[in-house]
C-alpha positions in Angstrom: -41.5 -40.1 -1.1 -40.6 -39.5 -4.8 -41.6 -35.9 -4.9 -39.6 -35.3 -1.8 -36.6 -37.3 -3.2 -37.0 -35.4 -6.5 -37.6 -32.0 -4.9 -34.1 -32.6 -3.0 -32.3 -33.4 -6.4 -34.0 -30.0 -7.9 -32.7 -28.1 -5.2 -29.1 -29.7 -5.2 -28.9 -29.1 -8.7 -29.5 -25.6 -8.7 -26.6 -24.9 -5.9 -23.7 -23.0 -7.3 -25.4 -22.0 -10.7 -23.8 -18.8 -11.4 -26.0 -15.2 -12.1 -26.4 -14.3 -15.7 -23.4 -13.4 -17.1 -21.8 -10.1 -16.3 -21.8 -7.5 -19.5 -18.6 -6.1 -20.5 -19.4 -2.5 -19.2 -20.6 -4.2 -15.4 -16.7 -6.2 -15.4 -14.9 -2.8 -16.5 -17.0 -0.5 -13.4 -16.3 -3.1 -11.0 -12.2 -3.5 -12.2 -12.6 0.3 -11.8 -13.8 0.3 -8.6 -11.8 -2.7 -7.5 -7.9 -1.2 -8.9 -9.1 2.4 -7.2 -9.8 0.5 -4.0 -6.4 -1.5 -3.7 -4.7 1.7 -5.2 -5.5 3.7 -1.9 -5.3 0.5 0.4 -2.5 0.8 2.9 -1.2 -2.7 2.2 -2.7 -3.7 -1.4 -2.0 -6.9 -1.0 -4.5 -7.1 2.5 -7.4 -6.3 0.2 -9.9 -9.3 0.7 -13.3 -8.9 -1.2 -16.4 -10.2 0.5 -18.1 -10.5 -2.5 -16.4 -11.3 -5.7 -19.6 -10.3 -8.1 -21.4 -7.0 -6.9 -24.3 -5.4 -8.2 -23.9 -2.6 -10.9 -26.3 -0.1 -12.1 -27.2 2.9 -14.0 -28.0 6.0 -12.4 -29.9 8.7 -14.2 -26.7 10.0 -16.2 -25.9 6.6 -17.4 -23.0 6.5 -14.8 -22.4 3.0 -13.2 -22.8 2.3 -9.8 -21.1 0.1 -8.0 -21.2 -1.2 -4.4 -17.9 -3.6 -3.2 -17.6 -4.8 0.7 -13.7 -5.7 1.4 -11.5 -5.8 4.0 -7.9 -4.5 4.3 -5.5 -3.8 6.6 -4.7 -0.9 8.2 -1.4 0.8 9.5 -1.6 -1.3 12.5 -2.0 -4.5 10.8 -5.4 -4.7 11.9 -7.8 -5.8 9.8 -11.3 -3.6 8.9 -14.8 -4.7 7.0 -15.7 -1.6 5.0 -17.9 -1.2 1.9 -16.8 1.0 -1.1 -19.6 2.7 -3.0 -17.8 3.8 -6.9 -19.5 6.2 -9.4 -18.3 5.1 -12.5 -18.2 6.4 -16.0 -20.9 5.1 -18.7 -18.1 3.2 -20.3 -17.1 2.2 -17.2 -12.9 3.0 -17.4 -13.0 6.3 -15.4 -13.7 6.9 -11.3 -16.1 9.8 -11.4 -16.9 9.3 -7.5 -15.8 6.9 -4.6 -17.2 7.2 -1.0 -15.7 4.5 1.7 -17.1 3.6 4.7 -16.1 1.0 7.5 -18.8 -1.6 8.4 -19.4 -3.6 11.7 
C-alpha cells in the first residue's frame, strides 16, 4: 500500500513541470513565427494559440523550423483551427518561409 501511495505522490509531483528551458534562438523563431502569424490574421486580436511552447528545429541550412497550431477569426467572425509551419532564419529574427493550413 506504501509503494502505491508513494508511486501516486511521484506522479503528482511531476505534473506541471515545465520542458527544459527554451534557448534564446528557439524564443526569437517562435516570436517570428508568432508576430508574422497575427500580422496577416484578419482580426489580430482573435489569434488564440493551441500551444503556447512549440517544437523548433534545425533543418540542414541551420534554418529554424517552427510548427504553431492557432485559431483566429475569419471575415465572418467565424472561428478556424489551423496550423502555421515558419522557416526561420539561423538567428531566428527573419521569416524565410511560412505555409498555413486549416486543421479539423
Amino acid at each position: 500500500m506504501k509503494k502505491i501511495m508513494f508511486l501516486i505522490a511521484v506522479a503528482v509531483a511531476g505534473c506541471g513541470k515545465t520542458s527544459a528551458p527554451v534557448s534564446p534562438l528557439d524564443a526569437a523563431a517562435r516570436r517570428t513565427c508568432m508576430d508574422t502569424i497575427e500580422s496577416r490574421a484578419v482580426n489580430s486580436k482573435s489569434v488564440d494559440y493551441t500551444n503556447e511552447d512549440p517544437a523548433v528545429a534545425k533543418d540542414a541550412k541551420g534554418q529554424l523550423d517552427v510548427s504553431i497550431a492557432f485559431s483566429a477569426k475569419n471575415e465572418m467572425g467565424m472561428a478556424s483551427r489551423m496550423v502555421a509551419k515558419c522557416i526561420v532564419s539561423p538567428d531566428g529574427k527573419t521569416l524565410v518561409d511560412i505555409a498555413v493550413k486549416e486543421t479539423r
